[in-house]
C-alpha positions as CSV (number, residue, x, y, z in Angstrom):
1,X,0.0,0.0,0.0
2,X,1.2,3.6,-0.9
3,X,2.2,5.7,2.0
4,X,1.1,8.1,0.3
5,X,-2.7,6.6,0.5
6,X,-4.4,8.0,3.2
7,X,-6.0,4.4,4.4
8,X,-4.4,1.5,6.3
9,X,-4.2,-1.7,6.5
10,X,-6.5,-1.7,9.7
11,X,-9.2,0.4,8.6
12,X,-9.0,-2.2,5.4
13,X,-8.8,-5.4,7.6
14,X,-12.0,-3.8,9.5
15,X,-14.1,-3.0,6.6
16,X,-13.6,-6.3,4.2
17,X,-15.6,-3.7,0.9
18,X,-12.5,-1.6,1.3
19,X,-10.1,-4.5,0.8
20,X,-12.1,-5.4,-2.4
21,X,-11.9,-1.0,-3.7
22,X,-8.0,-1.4,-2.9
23,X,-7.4,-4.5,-5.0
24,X,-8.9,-3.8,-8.3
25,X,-6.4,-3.7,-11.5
26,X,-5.8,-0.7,-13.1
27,X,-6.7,-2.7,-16.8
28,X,-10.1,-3.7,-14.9
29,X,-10.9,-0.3,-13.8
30,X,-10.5,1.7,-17.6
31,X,-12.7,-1.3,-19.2
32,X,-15.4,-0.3,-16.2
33,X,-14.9,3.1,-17.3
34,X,-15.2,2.5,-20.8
35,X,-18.5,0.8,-20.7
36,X,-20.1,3.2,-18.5
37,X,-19.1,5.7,-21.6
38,X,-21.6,3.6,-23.7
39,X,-18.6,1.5,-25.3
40,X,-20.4,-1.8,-25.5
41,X,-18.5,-3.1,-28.4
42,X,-14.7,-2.8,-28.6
43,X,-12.0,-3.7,-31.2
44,X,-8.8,-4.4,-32.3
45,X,-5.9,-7.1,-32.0
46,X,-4.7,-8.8,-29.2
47,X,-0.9,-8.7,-28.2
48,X,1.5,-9.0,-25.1
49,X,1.5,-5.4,-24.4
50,X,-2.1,-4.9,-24.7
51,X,-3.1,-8.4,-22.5
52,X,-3.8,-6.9,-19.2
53,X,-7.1,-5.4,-21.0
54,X,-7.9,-8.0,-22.8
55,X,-7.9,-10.1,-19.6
56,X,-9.9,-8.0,-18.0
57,X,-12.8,-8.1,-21.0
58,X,-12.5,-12.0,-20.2
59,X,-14.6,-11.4,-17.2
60,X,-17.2,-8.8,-19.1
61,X,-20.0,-10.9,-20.9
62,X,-21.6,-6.9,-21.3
63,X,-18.8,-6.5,-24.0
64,X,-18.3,-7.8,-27.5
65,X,-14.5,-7.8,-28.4
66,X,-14.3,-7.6,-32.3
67,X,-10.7,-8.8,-33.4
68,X,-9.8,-7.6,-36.6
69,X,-7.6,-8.8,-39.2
70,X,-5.7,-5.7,-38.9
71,X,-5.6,-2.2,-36.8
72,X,-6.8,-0.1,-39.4
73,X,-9.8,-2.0,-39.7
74,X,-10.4,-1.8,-36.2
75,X,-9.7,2.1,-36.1
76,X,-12.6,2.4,-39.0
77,X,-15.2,-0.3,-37.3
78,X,-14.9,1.7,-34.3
79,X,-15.3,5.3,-36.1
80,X,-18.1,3.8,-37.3
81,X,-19.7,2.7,-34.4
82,X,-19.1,6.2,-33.0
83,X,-20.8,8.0,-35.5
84,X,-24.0,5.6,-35.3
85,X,-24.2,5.3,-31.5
86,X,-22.5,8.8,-30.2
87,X,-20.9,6.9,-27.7
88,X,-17.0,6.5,-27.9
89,X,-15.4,3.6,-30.5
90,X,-13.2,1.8,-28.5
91,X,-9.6,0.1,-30.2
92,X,-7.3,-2.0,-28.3
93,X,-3.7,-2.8,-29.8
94,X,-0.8,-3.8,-29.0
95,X,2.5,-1.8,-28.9
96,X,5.2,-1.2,-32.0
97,X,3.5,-2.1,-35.4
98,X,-0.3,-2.7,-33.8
99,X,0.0,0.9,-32.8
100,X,1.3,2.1,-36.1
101,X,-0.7,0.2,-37.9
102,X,-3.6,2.6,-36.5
103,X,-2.4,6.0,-37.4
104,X,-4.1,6.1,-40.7
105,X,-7.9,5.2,-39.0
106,X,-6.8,7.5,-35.9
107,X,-6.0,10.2,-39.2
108,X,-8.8,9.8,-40.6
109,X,-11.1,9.9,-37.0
110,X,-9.6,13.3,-36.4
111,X,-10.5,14.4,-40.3
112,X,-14.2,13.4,-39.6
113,X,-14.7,14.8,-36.0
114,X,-15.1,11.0,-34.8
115,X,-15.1,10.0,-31.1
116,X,-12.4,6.9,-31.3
117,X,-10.4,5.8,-28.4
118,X,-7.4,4.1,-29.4
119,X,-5.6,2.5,-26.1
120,X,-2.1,0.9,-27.0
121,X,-0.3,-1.3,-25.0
122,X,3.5,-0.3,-24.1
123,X,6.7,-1.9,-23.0
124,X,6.9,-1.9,-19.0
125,X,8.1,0.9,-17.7
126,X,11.4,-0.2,-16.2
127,X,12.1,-1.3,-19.5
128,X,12.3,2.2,-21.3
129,X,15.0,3.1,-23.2
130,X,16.9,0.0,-23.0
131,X,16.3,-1.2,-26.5
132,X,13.2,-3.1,-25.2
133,X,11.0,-4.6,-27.5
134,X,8.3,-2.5,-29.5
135,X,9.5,0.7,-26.8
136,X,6.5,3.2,-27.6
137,X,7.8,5.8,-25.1
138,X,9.6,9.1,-25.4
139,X,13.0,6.6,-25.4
140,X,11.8,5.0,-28.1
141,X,9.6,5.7,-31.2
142,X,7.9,8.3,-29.0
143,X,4.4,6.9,-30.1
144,X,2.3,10.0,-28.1
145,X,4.5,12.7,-29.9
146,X,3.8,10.6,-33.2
147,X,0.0,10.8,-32.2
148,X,-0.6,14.3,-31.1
149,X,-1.3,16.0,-34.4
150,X,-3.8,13.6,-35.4
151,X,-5.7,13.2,-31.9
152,X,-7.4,15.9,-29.5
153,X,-5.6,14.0,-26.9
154,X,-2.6,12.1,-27.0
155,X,-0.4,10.6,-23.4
156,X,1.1,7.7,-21.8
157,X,-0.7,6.5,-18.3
158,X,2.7,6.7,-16.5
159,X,1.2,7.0,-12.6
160,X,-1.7,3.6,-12.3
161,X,-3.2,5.5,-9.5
162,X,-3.5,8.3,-12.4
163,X,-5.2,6.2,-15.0
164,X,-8.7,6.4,-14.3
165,X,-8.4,10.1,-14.0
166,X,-6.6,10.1,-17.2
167,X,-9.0,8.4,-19.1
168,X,-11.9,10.2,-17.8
169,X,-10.6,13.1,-19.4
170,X,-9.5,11.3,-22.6
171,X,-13.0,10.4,-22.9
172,X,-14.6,13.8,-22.1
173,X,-11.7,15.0,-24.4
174,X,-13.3,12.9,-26.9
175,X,-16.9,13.4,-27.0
176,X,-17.0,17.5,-26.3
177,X,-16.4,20.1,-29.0
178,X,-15.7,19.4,-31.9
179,X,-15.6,15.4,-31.2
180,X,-12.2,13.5,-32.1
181,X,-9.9,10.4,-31.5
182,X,-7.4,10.3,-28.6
183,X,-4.9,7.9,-28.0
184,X,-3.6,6.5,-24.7
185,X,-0.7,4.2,-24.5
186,X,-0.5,2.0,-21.4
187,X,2.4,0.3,-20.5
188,X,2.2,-3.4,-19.1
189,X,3.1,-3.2,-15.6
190,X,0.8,-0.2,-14.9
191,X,-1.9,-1.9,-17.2
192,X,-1.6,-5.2,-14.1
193,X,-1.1,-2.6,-10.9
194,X,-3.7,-2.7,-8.5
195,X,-4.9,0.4,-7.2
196,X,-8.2,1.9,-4.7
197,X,-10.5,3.0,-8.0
198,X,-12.0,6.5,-7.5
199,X,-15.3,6.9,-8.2
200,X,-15.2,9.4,-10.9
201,X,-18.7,11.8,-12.6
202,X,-19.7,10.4,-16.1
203,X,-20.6,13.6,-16.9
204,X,-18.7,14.3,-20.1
205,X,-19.9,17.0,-21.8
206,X,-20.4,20.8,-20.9
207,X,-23.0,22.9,-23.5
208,X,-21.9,26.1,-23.6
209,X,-24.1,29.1,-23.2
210,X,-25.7,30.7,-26.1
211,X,-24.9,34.1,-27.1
212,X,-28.0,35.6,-27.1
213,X,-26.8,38.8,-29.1
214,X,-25.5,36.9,-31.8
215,X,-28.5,35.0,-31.9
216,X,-30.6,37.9,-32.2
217,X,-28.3,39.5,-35.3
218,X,-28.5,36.4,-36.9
219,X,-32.1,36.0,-37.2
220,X,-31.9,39.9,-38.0
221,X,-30.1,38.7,-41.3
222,X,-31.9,35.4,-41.4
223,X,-35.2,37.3,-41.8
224,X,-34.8,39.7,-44.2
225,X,-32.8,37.6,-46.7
226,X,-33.8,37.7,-50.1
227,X,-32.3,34.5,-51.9
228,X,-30.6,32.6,-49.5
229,X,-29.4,29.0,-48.7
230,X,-28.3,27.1,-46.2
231,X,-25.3,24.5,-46.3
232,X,-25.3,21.8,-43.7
233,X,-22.3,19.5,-42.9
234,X,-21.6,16.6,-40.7
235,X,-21.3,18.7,-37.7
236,X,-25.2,19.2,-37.8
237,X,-26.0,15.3,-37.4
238,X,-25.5,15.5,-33.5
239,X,-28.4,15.6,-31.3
240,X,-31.8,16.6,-32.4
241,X,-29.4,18.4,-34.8
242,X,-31.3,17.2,-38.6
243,X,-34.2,17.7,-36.9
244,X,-33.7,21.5,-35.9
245,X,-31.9,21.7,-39.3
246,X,-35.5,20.6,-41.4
247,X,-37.7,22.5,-38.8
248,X,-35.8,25.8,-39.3
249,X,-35.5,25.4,-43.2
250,X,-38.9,25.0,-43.2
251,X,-40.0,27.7,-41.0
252,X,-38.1,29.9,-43.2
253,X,-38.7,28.4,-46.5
254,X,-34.9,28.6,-47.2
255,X,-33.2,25.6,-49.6
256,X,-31.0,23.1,-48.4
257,X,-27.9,21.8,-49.7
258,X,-25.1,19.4,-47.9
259,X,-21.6,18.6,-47.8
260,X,-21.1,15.0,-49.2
261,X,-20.5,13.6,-45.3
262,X,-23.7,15.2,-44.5
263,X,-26.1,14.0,-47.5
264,X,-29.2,12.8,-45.8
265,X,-29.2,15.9,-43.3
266,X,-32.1,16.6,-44.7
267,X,-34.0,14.2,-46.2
268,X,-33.7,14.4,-50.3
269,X,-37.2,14.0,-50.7
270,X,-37.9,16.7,-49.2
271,X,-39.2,19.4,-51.5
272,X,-36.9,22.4,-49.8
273,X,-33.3,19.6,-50.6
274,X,-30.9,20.9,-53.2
275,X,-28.9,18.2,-52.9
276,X,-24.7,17.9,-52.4
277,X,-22.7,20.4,-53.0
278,X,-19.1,19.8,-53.3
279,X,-17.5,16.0,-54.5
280,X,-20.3,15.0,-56.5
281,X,-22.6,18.1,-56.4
282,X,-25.9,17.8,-58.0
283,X,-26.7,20.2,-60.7
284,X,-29.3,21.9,-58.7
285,X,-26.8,23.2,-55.9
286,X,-24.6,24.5,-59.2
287,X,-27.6,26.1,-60.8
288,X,-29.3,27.6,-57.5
289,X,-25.8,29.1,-56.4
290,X,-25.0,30.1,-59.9
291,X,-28.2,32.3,-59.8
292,X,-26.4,34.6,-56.6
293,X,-27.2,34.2,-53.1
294,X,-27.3,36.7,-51.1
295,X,-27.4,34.8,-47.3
296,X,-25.3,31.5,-46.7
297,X,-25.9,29.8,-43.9
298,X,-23.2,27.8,-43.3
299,X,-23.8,24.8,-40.5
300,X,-21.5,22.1,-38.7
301,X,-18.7,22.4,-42.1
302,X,-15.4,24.0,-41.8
303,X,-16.0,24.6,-45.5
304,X,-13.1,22.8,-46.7
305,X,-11.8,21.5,-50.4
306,X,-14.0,18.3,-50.8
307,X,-17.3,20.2,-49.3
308,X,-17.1,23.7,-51.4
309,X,-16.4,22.2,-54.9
310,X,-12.3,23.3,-54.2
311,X,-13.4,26.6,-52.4
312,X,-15.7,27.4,-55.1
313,X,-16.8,31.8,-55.5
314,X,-20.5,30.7,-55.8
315,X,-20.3,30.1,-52.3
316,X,-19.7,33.6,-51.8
317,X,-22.8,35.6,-50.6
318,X,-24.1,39.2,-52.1
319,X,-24.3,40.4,-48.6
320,X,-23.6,38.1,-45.4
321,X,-22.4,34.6,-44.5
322,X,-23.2,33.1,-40.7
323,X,-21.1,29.9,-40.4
324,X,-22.1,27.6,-37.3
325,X,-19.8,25.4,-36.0
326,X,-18.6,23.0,-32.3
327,X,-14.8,24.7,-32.7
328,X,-14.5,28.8,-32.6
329,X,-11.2,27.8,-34.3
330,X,-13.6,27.2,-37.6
331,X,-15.0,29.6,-38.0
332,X,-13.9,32.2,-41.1
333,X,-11.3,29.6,-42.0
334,X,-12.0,29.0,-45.4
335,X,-14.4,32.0,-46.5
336,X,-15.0,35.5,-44.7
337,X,-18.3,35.6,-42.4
338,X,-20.2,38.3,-41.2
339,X,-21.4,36.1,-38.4
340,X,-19.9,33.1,-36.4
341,X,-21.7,31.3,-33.5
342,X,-19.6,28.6,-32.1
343,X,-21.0,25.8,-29.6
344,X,-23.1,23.0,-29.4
345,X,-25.2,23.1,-32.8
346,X,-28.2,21.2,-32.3
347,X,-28.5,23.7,-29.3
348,X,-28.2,27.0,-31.5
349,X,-30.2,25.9,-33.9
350,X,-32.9,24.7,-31.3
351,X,-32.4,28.5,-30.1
352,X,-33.1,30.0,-33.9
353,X,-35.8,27.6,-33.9
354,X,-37.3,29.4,-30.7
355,X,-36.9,32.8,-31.8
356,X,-37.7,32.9,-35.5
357,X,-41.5,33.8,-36.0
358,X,-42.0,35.1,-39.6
359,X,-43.4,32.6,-41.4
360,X,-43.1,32.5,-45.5
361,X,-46.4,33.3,-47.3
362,X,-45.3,30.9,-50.6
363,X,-43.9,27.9,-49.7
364,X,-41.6,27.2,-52.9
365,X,-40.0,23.4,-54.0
366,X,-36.5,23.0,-55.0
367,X,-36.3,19.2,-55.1
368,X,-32.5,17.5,-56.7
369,X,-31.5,17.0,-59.8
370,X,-28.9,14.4,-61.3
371,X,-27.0,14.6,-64.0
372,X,-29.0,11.6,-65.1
373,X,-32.0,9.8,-64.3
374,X,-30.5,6.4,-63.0
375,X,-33.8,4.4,-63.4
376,X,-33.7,4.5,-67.4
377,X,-30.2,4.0,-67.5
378,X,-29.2,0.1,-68.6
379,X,-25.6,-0.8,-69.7
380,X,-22.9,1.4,-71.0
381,X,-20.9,1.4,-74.3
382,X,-18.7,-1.5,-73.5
383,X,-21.7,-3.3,-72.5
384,X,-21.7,-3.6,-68.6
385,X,-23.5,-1.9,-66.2
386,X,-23.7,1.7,-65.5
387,X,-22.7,2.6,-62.0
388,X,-25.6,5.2,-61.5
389,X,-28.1,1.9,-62.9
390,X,-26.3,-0.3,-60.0
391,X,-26.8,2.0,-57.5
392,X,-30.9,2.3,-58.3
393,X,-31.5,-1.6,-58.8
394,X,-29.0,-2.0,-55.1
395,X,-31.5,0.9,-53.4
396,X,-34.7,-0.8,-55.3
397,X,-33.7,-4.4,-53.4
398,X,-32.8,-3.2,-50.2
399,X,-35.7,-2.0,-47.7
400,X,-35.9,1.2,-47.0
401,X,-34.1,1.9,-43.5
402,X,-30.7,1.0,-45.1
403,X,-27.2,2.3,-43.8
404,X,-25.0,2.8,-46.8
405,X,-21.3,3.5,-46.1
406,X,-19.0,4.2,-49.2
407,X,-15.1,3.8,-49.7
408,X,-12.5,5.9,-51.5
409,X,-12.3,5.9,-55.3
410,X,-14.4,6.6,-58.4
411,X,-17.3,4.5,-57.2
412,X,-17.6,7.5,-54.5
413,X,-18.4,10.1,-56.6
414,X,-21.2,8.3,-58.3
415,X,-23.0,7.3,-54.7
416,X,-22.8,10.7,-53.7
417,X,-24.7,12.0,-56.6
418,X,-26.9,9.1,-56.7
419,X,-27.9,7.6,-53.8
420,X,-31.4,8.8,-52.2
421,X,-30.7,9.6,-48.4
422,X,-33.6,10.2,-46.7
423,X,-32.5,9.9,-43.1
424,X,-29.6,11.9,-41.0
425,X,-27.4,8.4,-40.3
426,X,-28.6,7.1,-44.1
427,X,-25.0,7.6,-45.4
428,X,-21.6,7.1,-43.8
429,X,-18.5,8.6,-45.7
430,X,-15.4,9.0,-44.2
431,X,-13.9,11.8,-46.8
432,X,-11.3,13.7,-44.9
433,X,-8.5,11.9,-44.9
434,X,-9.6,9.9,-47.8
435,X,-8.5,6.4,-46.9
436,X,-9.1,3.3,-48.6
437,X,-10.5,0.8,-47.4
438,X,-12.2,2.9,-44.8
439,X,-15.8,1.9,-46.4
440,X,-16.5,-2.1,-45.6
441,X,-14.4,-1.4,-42.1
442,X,-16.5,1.6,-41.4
443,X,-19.7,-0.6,-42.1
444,X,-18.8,-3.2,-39.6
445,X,-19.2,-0.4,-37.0
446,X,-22.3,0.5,-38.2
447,X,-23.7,-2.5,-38.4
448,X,-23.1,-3.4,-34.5
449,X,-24.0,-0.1,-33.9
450,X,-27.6,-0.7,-35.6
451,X,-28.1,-4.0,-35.5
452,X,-31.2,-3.9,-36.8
453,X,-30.8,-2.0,-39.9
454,X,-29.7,-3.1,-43.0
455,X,-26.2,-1.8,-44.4
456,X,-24.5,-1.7,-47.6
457,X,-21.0,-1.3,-47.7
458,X,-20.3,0.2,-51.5
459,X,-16.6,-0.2,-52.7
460,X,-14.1,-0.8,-55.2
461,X,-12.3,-3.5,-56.3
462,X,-9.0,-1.6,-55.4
463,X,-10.5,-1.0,-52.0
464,X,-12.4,-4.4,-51.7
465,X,-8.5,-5.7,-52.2
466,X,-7.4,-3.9,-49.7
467,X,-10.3,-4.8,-47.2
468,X,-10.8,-8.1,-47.7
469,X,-9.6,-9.0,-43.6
470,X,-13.2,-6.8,-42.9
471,X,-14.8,-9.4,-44.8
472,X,-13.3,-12.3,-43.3
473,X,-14.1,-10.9,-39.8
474,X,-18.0,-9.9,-40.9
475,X,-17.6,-13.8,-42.1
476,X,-16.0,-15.2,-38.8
477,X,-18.3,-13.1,-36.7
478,X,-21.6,-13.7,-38.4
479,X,-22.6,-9.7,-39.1
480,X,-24.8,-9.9,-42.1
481,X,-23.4,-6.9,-44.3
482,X,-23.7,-6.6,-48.4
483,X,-20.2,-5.4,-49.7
484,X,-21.2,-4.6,-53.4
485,X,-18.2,-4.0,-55.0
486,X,-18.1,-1.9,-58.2
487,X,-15.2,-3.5,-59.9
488,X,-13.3,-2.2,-63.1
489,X,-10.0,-3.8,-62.7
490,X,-8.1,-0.3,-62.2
491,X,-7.3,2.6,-59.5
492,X,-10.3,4.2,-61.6
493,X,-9.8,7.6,-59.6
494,X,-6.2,7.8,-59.8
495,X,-6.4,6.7,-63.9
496,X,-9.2,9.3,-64.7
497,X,-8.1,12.3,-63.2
498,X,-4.6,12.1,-64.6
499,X,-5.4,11.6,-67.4
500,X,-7.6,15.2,-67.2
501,X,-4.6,17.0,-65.6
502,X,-2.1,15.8,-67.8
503,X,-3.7,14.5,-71.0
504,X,-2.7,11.5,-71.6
505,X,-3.3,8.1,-69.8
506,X,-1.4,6.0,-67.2
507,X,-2.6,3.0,-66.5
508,X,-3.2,2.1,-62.7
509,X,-4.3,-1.5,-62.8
510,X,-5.9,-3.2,-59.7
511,X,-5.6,-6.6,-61.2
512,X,-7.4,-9.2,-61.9
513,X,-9.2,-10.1,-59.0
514,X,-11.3,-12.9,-58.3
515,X,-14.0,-11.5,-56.1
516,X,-16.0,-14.6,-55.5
517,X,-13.1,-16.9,-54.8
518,X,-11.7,-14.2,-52.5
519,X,-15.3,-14.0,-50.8
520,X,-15.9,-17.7,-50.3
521,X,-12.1,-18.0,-49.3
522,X,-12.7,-16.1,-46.4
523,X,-16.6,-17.8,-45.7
524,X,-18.9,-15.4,-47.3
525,X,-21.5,-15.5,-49.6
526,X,-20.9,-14.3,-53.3
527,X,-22.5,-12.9,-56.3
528,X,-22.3,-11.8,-59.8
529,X,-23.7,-8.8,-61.8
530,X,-22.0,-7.6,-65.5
531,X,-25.6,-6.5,-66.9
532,X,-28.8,-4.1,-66.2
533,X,-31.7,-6.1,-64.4
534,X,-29.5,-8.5,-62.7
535,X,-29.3,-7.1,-59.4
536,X,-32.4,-6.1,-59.0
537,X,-33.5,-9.5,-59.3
538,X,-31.6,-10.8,-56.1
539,X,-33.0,-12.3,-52.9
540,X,-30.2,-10.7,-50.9
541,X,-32.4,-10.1,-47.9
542,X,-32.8,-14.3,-47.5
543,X,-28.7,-14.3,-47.3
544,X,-28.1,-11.8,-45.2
545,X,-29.5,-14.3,-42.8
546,X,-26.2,-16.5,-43.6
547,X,-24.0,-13.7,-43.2
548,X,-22.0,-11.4,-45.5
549,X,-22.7,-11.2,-49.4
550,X,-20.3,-9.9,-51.5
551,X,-21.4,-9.0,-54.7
552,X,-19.1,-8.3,-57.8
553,X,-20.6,-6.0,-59.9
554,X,-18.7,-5.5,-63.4
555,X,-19.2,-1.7,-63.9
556,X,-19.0,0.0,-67.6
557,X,-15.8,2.0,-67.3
558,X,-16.9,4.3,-70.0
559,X,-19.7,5.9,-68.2
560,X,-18.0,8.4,-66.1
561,X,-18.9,11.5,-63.7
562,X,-18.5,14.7,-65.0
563,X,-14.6,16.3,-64.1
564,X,-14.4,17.1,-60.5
565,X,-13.3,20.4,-59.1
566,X,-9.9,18.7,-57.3
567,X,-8.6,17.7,-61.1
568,X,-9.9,21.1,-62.1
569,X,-7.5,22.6,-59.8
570,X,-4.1,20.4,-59.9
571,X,-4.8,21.2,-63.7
572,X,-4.7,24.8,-63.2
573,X,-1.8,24.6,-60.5
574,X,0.5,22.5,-62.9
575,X,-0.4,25.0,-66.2
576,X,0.6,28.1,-63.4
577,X,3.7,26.4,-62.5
578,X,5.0,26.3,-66.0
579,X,4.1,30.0,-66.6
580,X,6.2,30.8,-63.7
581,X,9.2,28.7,-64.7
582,X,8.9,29.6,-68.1
């Protein structure tokens, strides 16, 4: 016992519930804390380093431990899970290459504002700098300095009698603000201490109080504008946020448009929806913006490359923009305002809601347009399907409350514009970073997050190649998920847009890949589609009750998405470049 602990052994030997609060491993204690965050599924790999937790979730039948086929996989399952629950995604790896194997999902956590805690194990602390083993610490690779610009939060539990305290505020870290990963690392020895567990407030989250000055100016400008819009991003989907969102929209009559990780803020039915702007924008955001706006309300969107079209002028407003966002530090980043309101969203605009009154006499319909209508569309010049025709016959078979989550490449752009989202949690895209392979790991979150929804994980063969240890654990664990992979034997994205910077073509083959055999290898279910009508015609709902279905879909690579502003711009920087050299 500590000397520095203020009870002895007699006060212990006379109360026998004391012994039991004195006795209790530090690894014990965090997974306590970890479920009482809402963290009822956790994942990762196992490891020596990382075993004091893992024996501790031995003796928690409350907790379902997903082990992945690697830690990337496990950092996107549990982003996933975060963004469908709100409660924290959990990761537990092991030190040296399970801990660097993480960075890119912890990236691409912090890119999307996702609540991920990533606890690594470490060497034991009298072990540092002595050429230990996988030494983590700040004698070896330094694995929390690595961390700290892709985290909120990044430390090393040094002090067990510190560690519940530290990940209290790890978690609080994690879930307040602007939400984010943090990373932990927890060396073994401290990990097996015993230590008298505190009893610590769950209480994790602070709202801050609403300006109500600023409030007031804004509905000032809100009320009085003439052709305005507003643009919603991922930061409205917390809380009663969509629903605030489509109340104060309506009450105004104002037209809404979304960044591509927001699409199903509003639902696209709904007849005030513009649609995306940004990676795949829908004509109608183009057209509407490319009339003048005078107001842009910008909500829960830092207003970055991917979500304004590569910082696009139409975006810029005759007279005022209000940007609403969780982190002051957003605000006028990208564009000038004339307003910023920073704080908890759903809360501000629950506040506009309250204080707005006018009412629109005409009620006016805006409704999305596509570059095409994907329902007459069949096969493309070379004879296979259209993507935008897969996408309707996939949303045509599956009911109605399905979760779609999409990967990285040239498939991307084509569900963004396609897909009908008529629900806040509808679509899952984790853009930021841009990470393949993010899509079917992202989807496994999802799913235990909603088990009883349907989800589609929508990839490319490049991606599905890259993924295909997601699939094998969806197999191995039973969690019924369609992967429908658009396959066209190449790093489409990559191929297409250099070939509309430079010219002239490169080809970026992904290989030949046998999708089925790769499927059944790892024990799921798979299909084939090359033609118009044949998915459509699936009974994928009776397999899902197998388990995963994988379905290989043999996409016409001559039907493509109009240029995208990204190529539009490394075009224009290269043709700059030689003017300034020349």
């Amino acid at each position: 016992m500590s000397s520095l602990d203020p009870t002895n052994e007699s006060e212990a030997a006379a109360d026998p519930s004391l012994t039991e609060t004195l006795s209790r491993r530090v690894a014990d204690v965090l997974v306590e804390q970890l479920v009482s965050a809402g963290a009822k599924v956790m994942f990762g790999l196992p490891g020596g380093a990382i075993s004091p937790m893992h024996d501790a979730l031995h003796d928690r039948s409350d907790v379902r431990v997903i082990t992945t086929r690697l830690e990337a996989g496990a950092m996107f399952a549990a982003a996933g899970y975060a963004r469908m629950t709100g409660a924290p995604g959990v990761v537990l790896v092991t030190a040296g290459p399970g801990v660097l194997n993480s960075l890119t999902g912890l990236a691409s956590a912090y890119a999307e504002g996702l609540p991920v805690i990533l606890i690594a194990g470490e060497a034991a602390r009298n072990r540092f700098g002595k050429n230990a083993l996988q030494d983590g610490s700040s004698y070896g690779m330094d694995i929390v300095a690595m961390a700290r610009p892709i985290t909120k939060m990044s430390m090393e539990i040094r002090d067990p009698d510190l560690a519940p305290s530290i990940l209290a505020e790890a978690i609080r870290v994690s879930v307040s603000g602007r939400r984010g990963p943090v990373l932990l690392t927890l060396p073994t020895d401290v990990g097996t201490s015993r230590i008298r567990a505190p009893k610590l407030s769950h209480h994790v989250e602070s709202v801050p109080a609403i300006d109500g000055a600023a409030i007031a100016a804004v509905v000032e400008v809100l009320e009085h504008a003439k052709r305005p819009v507003i643009f919603a991003g991922p930061g409205v989907m917390r809380g009663d946020g969509p629903e605030h969102l489509t109340d104060l929209a309506s009450k105004l009559n104002f037209p809404v448009m979304t960044t591509p990780t927001a699409k199903g803020a509003i639902s696209e039915d709904h007849p005030l929806a513009l649609g995306v702007f940004g990676f795949g924008s829908n004509p109608s955001t183009i057209d509407y913006l490319s009339g003048g706006v005078d107001v842009v309300l910008a909500i829960g969107t830092g207003l970055g490359e991917a979500s304004t079209n590569g910082w696009s002028p139409l975006l810029v407003p005759t007279k005022h923009l209000i940007q609403i966002d969780s982190e002051t530090l957003q605000l006028g980043k990208s564009y000038k305002i004339t307003h910023g309101l920073s704080g908890n969203i759903s809360a501000i605009l629950g506040e506009l809601n309250q204080q707005i009154h006018s009412l629109p006499a005409v009620v006016e319909k805006f409704g999305i347009r596509r570059h095409e209508n994907a329902a007459l569309m069949t096969n493309g010049p070379e004879g296979l399907i259209a993507p935008p025709r897969a996408l309707w016959e996939l949303q045509q078979l599956m009911p109605a409350n399905t979760l779609y989550t999409l990967d990285i490449g040239e498939h991307m752009l084509f569900g963004i514009h396609y897909l009908e989202i008529k629900e806040a949690f509808g679509f899952g895209l984790m853009l930021g970073l841009g990470s393949m392979a993010s899509g079917i790991g992202s989807a496994l979150g999802v799913k235990l997050g909603r088990p009883d929804r349907p989800v589609v994980a929508i990839c490319g063969d490049g991606g599905f190649s890259m993924a295909i240890g997601d699939v094998a654990t969806a197999a191995r664990e039973n969690i019924p998920l369609v992967v429908a992979v658009f396959n066209d034997e190449r790093y489409g994205m990559v191929e297409i847009g250099h070939e509309s910077v430079y010219g002239r073509r490169i080809s970026y083959p992904s290989g030949t890949l046998d999708i089925a055999r790769l499927a059944q290898g790892v024990g799921a279910q798979s299909l084939l589609v090359e033609h118009a009508g044949e998915l459509e015609s699936l009974d994928l709902l009776s397999r899902l009750e197998k388990g995963p279905v994988v379905i290989d879909i043999r996409i016409d690579r001559a039907v493509r998405m109009p240029q995208n502003a990204r190529n539009k711009y490394l075009k224009t920087a290269i043709a700059e470049n030689k003017r300034i050299v020349n």
